[in-house]
N, C-alpha and C positions, 0 to 999 in steps of 0.2 A: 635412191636414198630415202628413208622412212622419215616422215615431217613429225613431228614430235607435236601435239597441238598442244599442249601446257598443261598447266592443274584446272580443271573445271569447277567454279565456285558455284555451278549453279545449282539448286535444293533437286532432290528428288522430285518424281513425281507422288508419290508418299508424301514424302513434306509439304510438298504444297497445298495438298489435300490436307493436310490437316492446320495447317497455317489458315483458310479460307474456312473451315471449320471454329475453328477459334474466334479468328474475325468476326461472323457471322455470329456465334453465339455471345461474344463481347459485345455487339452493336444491339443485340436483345435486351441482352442485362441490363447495359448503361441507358436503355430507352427511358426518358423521362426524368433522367435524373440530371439536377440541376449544376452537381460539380463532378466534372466528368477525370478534373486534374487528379494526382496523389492518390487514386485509388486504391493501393494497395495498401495505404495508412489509415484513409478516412471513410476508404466507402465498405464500412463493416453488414454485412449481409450473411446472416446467419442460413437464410436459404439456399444463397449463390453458393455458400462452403458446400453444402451437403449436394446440391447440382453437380461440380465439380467432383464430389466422391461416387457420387451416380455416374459418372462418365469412368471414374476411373483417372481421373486428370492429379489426383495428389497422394502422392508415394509415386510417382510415375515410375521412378529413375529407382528405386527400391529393390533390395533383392525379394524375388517370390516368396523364398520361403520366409520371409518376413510378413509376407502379406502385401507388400508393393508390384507395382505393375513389371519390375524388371527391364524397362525399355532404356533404351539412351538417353540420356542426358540431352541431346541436340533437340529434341521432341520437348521437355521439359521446356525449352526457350523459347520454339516456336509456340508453342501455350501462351504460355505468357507474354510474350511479347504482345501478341495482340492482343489477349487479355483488359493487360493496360493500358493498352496505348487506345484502345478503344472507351476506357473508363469503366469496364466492369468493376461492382463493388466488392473484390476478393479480400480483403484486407479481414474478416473472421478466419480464415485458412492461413494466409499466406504468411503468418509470423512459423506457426506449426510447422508446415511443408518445406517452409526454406530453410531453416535452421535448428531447428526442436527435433524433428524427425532424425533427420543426420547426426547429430548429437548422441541422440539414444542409442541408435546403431552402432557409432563408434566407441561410447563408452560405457552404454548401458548395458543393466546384464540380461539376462535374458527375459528371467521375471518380468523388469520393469519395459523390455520392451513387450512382451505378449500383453501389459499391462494397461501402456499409453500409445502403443502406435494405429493401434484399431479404428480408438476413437478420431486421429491426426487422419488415415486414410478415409474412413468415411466420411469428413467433411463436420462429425458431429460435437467436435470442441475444440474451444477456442483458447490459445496459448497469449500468454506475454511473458515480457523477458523482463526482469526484475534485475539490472544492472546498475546504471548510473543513479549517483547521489546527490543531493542539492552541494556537496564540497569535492565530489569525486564523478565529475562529470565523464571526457574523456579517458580519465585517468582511472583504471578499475583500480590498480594496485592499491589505490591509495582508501576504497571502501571502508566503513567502518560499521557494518549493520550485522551484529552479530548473531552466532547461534552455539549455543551450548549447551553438550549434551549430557541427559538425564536419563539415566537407563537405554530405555528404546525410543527417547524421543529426543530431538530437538527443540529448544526452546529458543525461539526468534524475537531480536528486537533493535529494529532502528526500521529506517523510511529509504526508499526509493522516489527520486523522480523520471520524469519523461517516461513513465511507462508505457507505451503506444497500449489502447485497447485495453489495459488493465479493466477499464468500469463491465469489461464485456465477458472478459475473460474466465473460462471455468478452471484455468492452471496456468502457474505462474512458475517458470524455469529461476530461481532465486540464485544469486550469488552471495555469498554471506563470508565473515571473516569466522573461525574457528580454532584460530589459535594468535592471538594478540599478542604474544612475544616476540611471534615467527617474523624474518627480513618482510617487509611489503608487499611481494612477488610471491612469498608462501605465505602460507597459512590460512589458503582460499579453499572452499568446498562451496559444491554448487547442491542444492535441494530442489526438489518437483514438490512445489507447498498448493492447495487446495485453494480457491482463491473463496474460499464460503467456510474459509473455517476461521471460528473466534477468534477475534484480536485482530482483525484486518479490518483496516478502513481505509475505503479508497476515494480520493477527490480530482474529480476531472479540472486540468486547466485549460481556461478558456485564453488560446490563441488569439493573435490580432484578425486572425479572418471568422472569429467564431469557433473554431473548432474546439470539439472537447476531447480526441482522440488521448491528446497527451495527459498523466494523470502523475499524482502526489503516491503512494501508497506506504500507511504507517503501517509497522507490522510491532505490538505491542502482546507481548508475551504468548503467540503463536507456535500452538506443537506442532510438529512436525513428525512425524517416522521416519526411523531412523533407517528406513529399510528404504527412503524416497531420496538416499543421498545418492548422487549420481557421481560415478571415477573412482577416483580417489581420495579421502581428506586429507584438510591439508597441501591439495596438491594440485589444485585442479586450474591455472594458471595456463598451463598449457592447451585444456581444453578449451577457456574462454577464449585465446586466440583463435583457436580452429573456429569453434562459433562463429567470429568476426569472421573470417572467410568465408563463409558461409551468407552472411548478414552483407559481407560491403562490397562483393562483386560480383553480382546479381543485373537482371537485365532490367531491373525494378528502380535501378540509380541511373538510366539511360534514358528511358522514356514515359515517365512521371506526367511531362506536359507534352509527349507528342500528340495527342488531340488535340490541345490547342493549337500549338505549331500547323498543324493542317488544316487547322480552321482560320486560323488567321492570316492565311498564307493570300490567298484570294485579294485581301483585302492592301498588301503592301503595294508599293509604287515600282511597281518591276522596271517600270520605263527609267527610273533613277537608275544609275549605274551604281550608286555606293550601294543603293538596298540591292541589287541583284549581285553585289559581292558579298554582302552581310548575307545573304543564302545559299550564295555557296560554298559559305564559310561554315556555313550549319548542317549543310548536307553532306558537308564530307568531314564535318565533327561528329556526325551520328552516325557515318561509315566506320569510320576508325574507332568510336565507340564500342560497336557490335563487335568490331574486331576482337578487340581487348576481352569483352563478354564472350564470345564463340572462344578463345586459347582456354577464358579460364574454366568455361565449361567443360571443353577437351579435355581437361587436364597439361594444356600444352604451355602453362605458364610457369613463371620462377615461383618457389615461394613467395607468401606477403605481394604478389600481382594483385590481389582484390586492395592495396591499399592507392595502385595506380588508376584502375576500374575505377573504383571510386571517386576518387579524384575528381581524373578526368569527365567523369559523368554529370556528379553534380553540379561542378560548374558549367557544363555546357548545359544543362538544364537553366541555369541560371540566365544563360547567353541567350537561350527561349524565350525565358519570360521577359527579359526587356525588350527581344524586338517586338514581342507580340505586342507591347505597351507602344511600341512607337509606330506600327501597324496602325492602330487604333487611334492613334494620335490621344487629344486629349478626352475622346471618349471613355479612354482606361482609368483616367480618375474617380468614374463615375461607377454606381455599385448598380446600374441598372439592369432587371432582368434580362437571360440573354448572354451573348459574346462578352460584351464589356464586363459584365458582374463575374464571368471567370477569370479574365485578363486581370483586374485591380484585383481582385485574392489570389490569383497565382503570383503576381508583380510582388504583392506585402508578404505570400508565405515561401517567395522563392528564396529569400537569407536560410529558411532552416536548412536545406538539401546540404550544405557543405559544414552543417551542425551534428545533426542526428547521425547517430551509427558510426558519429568519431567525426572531429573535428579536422579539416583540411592542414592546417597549421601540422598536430599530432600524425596524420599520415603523410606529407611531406619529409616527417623527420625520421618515419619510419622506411620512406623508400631511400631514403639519405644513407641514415643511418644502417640498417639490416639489408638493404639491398644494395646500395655503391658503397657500403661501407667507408661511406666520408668520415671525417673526423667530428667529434662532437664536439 
């Protein structure tokens, strides 16, 4: 009788080699550097982008004749994964690479990608996304920053907040409203606007940890080209969802504070039995995590899966940073250099993870709603 031995989960020998490759250049990057959490938000590094285009590490998963590496997508994750979890400061690339790129590809035309994807694979410009509004947070439909058009240009005017990287950024993916008659859901067009062209003024806000990552950006009678609209106008609704897929289930909403977590880990009372439950309550939240991250990078998920990914990510992020505070005991209150001083800023910025890139409440109602098809 032939024994059957099951599905084999374990990585290549390729993978692994390049997994220990990663690690290895993540634990260089992040040498020195004092906040090792959130890096793919806060640790913007205009060298580390262009490093990673030297390797070839962004467009990885890209068709060649695009200019991208062409490789699998599984490779894209073991990157990153250690990337972050090691603290490297990717965060000048990784808005571009993880969603900007894909984007272009799927509904840019060609022009515009021989245009903007060059610069995205070499590591040499830096993207934000110009979505959310100080009244239209979560909610895109409800934007109200508009652009109207004049000949061959666009003319833009209202404000975006939480722009991640905006103060840094050389181009801004803009979402604008362009027909204020149209239901809420139309009347959307998305623009690639120059983030150096007149009429943009951009204000960093400063977070409770410090950080200025997140920004205000006015945009006050700003031209645009009309050649930089990206889909369809009017229409492009369907694309910002794609985007979010692209944006909210990512290995990047998994392990945000896994250095911490493995720094702090040392330090808890394993002889307790509730804290040796509360770890392996984390270690097999960040198994089943990857899980969710490996289907949706397969492609082996439902539709709107990155609204569960997410979810689930961020708040088990959030399940990090309070043990890492109770690890610490009440050293975590204390902002001093050192372990502690990442513990208290990850502890105060671990509320945003179930904020940014859509709010937990708004994707609960979407796996509700679009995916069990509950009642409203």
């Amino acid at each position: 009788m032939c024994h059957d031995p099951g599905m084999d989960f374990a990585p290549s020998a390729d993978l692994d080699a390049l997994r220990d490759e990663a690690v290895e250049l993540g634990r260089q990057l992040a040498a020195g550097l004092d906040v090792l959490e959130d890096s793919w938000i806060v640790g913007h590094s205009a060298e580390v982008a262009r490093e990673l285009g030297r390797r070839g590490w962004l467009g990885l998963t890209w068709p060649v004749e695009s200019g991208g590496g062409g490789r699998p997508p599984i490779e894209r994750l073991i990157i990153f994964e250690a990337l972050i979890s090691e603290g490297a400061p990717v965060a000048a690339a990784w808005f571009a690479d993880r969603q900007i790129g894909p984007t272009l590809l799927q509904f840019g035309t060609a022009d515009q990608q021989q245009r903007w994807l060059p610069g995205i694979i070499s590591g040499s410009d830096a993207w934000c996304v110009g979505m959310s509004e100080p009244d239209a947070g979560s909610d895109v439909a409800s934007l109200r920053t508009r652009a109207v058009r004049r000949g061959d240009e666009w003319i833009v005017d209202g404000s975006k907040v939480w722009t991640s990287g905006a103060a840094l950024a050389d181009w801004c993916y803009l979402v604008v409203r362009t027909d204020p008659e149209a239901p809420r859901h139309r009347g959307l067009s998305e623009l690639v606007v120059d983030m150096r062209s007149p009429g943009i003024t951009v204000r960093p806000i400063v977070d409770s940890t410090g950080g200025r990552h997140f920004c205000e950006v006015v945009y006050d009678g700003v031209r645009v080209p009309h050649e930089n609209l990206v889909g369809v106008e009017n229409d492009s609704f369907r694309q910002i969802m794609r985007q979010m897929e692209h944006e909210r289930g990512g290995i990047d909403r998994l392990v945000s504070n896994r250095r911490l977590y493995l720094d702090c880990l040392p330090l808890a009372d394993l002889i307790d039995p509730v804290v040796r439950q509360e770890v392996a309550a984390l270690e097999i939240g960040y198994r089943i995590g990857r899980v969710l991250v490996v289907r949706a990078v397969l492609g082996q998920g439902p539709p709107q899966m990155s609204a569960i990914t997410k979810t689930f990510g961020t708040e088990f992020e959030q399940r990090v940073a309070a043990f890492c505070a109770r690890a610490l005991g009440p050293h975590a209150m204390l902002a001093t250099p050192g372990i502690a001083a990442r513990v208290s800023r990850n502890l105060v910025y671990a509320p945003a993870y179930t904020l940014m890139g859509g709010t937990t409440q708004v994707l609960r109602n979407i796996i509700g709603e679009r995916m069990l098809d509950l009642p409203r």
